[in-house]
C-alpha positions in Angstrom: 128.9 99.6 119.4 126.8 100.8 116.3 127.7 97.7 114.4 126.2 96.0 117.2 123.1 98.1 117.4 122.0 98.0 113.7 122.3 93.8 114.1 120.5 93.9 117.0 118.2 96.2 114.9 118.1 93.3 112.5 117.3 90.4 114.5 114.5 92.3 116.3 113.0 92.9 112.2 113.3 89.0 111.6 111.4 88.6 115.0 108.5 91.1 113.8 108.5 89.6 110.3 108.3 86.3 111.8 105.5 87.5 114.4 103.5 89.3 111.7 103.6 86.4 109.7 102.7 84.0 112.6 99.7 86.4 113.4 98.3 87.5 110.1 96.2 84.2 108.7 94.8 83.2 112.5 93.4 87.2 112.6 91.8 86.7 109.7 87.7 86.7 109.9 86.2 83.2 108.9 86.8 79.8 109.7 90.2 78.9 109.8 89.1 75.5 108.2 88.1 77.2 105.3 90.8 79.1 104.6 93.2 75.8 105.1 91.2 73.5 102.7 89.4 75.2 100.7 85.3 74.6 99.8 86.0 71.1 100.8 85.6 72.4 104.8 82.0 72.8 104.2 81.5 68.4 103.6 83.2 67.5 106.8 81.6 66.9 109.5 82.3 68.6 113.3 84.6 65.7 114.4 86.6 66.2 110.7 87.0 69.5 111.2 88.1 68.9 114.6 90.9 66.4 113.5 91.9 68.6 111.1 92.4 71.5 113.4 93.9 68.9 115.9 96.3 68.9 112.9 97.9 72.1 112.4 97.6 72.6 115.9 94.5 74.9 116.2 93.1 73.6 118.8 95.5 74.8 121.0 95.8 78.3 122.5 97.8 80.9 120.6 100.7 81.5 122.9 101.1 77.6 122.7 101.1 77.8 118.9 103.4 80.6 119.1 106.0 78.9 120.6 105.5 75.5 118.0 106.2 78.2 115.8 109.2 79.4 116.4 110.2 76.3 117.7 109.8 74.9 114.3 111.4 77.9 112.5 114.5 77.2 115.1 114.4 73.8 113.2 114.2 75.0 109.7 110.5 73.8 109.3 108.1 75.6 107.7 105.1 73.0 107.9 103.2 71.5 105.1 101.9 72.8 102.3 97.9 72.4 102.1 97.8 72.7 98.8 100.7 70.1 97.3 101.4 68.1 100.4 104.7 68.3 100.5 106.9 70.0 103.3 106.7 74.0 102.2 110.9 73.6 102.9 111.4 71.0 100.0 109.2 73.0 97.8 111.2 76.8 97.8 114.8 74.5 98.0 112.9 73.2 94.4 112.3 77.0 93.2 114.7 79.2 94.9 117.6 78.1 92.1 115.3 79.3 89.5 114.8 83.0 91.4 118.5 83.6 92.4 119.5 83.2 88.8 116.9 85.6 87.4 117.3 87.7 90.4 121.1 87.8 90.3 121.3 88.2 86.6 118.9 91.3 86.4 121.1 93.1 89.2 124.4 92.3 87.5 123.3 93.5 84.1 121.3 97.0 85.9 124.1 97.7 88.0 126.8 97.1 84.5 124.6 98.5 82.2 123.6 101.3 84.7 126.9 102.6 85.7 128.5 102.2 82.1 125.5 104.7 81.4 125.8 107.2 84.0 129.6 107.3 83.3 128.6 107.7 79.4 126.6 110.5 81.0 129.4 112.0 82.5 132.0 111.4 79.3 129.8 113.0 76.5 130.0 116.6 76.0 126.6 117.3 74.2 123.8 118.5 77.0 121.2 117.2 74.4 122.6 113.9 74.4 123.1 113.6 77.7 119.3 114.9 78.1 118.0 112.2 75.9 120.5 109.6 77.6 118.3 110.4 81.5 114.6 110.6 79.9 115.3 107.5 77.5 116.4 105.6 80.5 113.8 106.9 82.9 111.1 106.5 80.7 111.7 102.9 79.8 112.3 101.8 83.2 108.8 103.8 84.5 106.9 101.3 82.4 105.0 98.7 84.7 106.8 95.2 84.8 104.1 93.1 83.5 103.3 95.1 80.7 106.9 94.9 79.7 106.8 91.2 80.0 103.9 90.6 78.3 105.0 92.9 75.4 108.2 91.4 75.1 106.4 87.9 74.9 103.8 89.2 71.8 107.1 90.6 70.1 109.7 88.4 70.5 108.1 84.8 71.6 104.7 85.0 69.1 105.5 86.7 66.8 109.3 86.8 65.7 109.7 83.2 67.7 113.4 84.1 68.5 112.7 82.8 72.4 109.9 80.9 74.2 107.2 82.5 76.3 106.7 80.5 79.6 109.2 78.2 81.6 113.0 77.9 82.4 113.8 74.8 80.2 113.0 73.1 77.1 110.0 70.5 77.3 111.4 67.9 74.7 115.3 68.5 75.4 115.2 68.7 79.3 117.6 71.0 81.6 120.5 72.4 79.2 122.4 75.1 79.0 121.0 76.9 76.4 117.7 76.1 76.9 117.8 77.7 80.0 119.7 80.6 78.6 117.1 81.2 76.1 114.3 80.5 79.3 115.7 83.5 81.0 116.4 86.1 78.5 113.0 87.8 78.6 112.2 87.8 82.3 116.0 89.2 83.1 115.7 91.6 80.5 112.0 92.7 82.1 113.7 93.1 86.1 116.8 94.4 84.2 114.8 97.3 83.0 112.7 97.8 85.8 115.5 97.9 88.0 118.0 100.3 85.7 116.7 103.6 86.4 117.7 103.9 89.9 120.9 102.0 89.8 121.6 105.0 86.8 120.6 107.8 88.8 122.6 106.8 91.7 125.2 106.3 90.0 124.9 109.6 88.1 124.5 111.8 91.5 127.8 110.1 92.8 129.7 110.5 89.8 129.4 114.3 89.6 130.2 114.5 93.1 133.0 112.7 93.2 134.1 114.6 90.0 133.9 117.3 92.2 136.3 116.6 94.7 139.8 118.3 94.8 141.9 114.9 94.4 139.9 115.2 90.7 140.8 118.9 89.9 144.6 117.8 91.0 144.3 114.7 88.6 143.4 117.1 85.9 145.8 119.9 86.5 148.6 117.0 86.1 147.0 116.3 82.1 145.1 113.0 83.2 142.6 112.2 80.5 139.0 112.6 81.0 138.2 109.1 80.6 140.9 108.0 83.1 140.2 110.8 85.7 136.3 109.4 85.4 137.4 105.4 85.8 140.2 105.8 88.0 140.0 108.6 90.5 135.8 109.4 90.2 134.3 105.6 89.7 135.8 104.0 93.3 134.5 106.3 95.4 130.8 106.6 93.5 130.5 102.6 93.9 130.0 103.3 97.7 126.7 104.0 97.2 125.8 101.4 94.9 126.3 99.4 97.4 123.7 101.1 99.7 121.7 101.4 96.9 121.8 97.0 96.2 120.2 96.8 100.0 117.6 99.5 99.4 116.0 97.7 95.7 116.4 93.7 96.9 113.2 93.9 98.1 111.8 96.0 95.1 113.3 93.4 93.0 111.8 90.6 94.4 108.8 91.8 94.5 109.4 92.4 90.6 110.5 89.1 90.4 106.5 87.7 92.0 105.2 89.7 88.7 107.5 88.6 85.9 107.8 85.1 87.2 103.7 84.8 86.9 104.0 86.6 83.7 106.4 84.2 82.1 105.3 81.4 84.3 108.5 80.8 85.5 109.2 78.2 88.1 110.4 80.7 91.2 109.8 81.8 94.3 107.3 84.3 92.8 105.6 81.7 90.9 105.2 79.4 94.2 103.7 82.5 96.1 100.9 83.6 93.4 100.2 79.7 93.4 99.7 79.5 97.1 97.7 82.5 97.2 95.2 81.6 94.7 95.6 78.3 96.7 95.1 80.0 99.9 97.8 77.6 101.1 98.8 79.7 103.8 101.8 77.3 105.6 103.2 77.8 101.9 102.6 82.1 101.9 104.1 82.0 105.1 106.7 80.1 104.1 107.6 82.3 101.1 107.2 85.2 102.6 109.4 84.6 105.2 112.1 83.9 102.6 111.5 87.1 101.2 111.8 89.3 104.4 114.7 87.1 106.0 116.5 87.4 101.9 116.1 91.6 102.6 117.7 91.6 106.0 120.9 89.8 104.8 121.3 91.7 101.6 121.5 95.0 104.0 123.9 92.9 106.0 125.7 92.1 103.6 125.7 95.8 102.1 126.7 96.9 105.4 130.0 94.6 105.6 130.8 95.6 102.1 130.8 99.3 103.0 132.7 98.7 105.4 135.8 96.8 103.7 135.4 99.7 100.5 135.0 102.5 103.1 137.8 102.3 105.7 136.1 105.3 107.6 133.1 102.9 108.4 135.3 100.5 109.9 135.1 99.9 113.9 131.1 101.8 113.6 132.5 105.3 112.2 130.3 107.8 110.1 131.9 108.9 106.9 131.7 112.3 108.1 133.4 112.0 111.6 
């Protein structure tokens, strides 16, 4: 029944998202015309701008857009865009490769490079190191996203010229591996950090109470090892809220993802949303946009289903404390 509930919960979001989004650029004060074609609205003449509303269907009432709206959503089509005039669907399928592989690579390496941190936390037995282990990660991943990408282009792009400074593949030698290896390295490493201190702190908190539980005293009494008792008995039952905590920073992460893609002018989904804005190619916003909140909702989906095959006791809609 709760299982039920929270994707019932979900489906009414996506329908809110949707609406919002539907709503949002016909609010706006101005002439629509404008906003959809820029300074060239104020050369046409009345029956121009009449055809062109006639085109994207503003010339109809809004309940009757409304429902060629989510009509065409049903269908998978997202219009136009204004801008590039090409269907707004063809052009995220074109970018969304490029944000899914910095995306996914920054949370691999946080939630890796994270945990292996909080459980060097746990392991060392100096309070001073452990000390400068929280503030060193903290403070690094408290400094703003673009001014980490921008610094790590002035450092290692201009002026060592280990990696290049814009783009996900090589101009002269096309799409290879290696060129788009060295592409990525500076934007991952910039959502990487961005993204590390929460995955560490989480990770920290669960630790030391799972390392507080009586299972972990009894592994002790019987001489296990404190590296063992921390990967074996403490580490499968912190993970659990990892997982929770994955759901809770997509969204954060893509939105890091709009900043270091512009930064590095990298051809993603964040890269195709600054371009539509400064555009103001609002089918292509939308568009994005709706990827965006609809990419949120099935990450805590999917969080949700993965608790619940780690966590027997939320199997069948239990609480972990019933």
């Amino acid at each position: 029944m709760k299982r039920g509930a929270r994707l019932l919960g979900y489906v009414v979001i996506l329908w809110l998202a949707a609406t919002a989004n539907f709503l949002l650029p016909r609010l706006l004060p101005g002439d629509p015309i404008e906003f959809l074609i820029g300074e060239e609205s104020n050369r046409l003449t009345d029956k121009q701008k009449s055809a062109v509303m006639a085109q994207f269907g503003l010339d109809q009432p809004l309940l009757v857009q409304y429902g060629h709206y989510l009509s065409g959503l049903a269908r998978l089509d997202l219009g136009n865009s204004v801008a590039q005039g090409m269907p707004v669907l063809t052009l995220i399928a074109r970018r969304l490769p490029w944000t899914l592989l910095l995306v996914g690579s920054g949370i691999l390496l946080a939630f890796l490079l994270g945990f292996a941190l909080a459980c060097l936390f746990h392991w060392v037995k100096s309070s001073r190191t452990s000390s400068l282990l929280m503030c060193s990660v903290v403070f690094f991943g408290s400094l703003p996203a673009f001014w980490v990408g921008m610094l790590a282009i002035a450092l290692f792009a201009l002026k060592l010229g280990w990696l290049p400074s814009y783009g996900a593949t090589d101009i002269e030698r096309g799409t290879t591996f290696i060129g788009v290896l060295r592409h990525a390295l500076l934007p991952v490493a910039a959502l990487t950090l961005g993204y590390l201190p929460a995955v560490f702190l989480v990770a920290r908190a669960a630790l030391e109470e799972a390392l507080g539980e009586g299972y972990v005293a009894l592994a002790r009494s019987h001489g296990a090892r404190p590296i063992r008792v921390l990967l074996r008995q403490a580490t499968p039952i912190a993970i659990l809220p990892l997982v929770n905590q994955f759901a809770m920073q997509f969204g954060v992460l893509l939105g890091g993802a709009v900043i270091i893609e512009t930064v590095f002018a990298y051809p993603g989904l964040g890269l195709l949303l600054y371009e539509g804005i400064l555009a103001l190619d609002f089918p292509l916003v939308q568009g994005v946009f709706l990827l965006l909140v609809f990419s949120m909702v099935l990450a805590n989906i999917g969080a949700d289903l993965v608790q619940s095959r780690l966590d027997p006791r939320l199997r069948g809609g239990l609480e972990p404390n019933s």
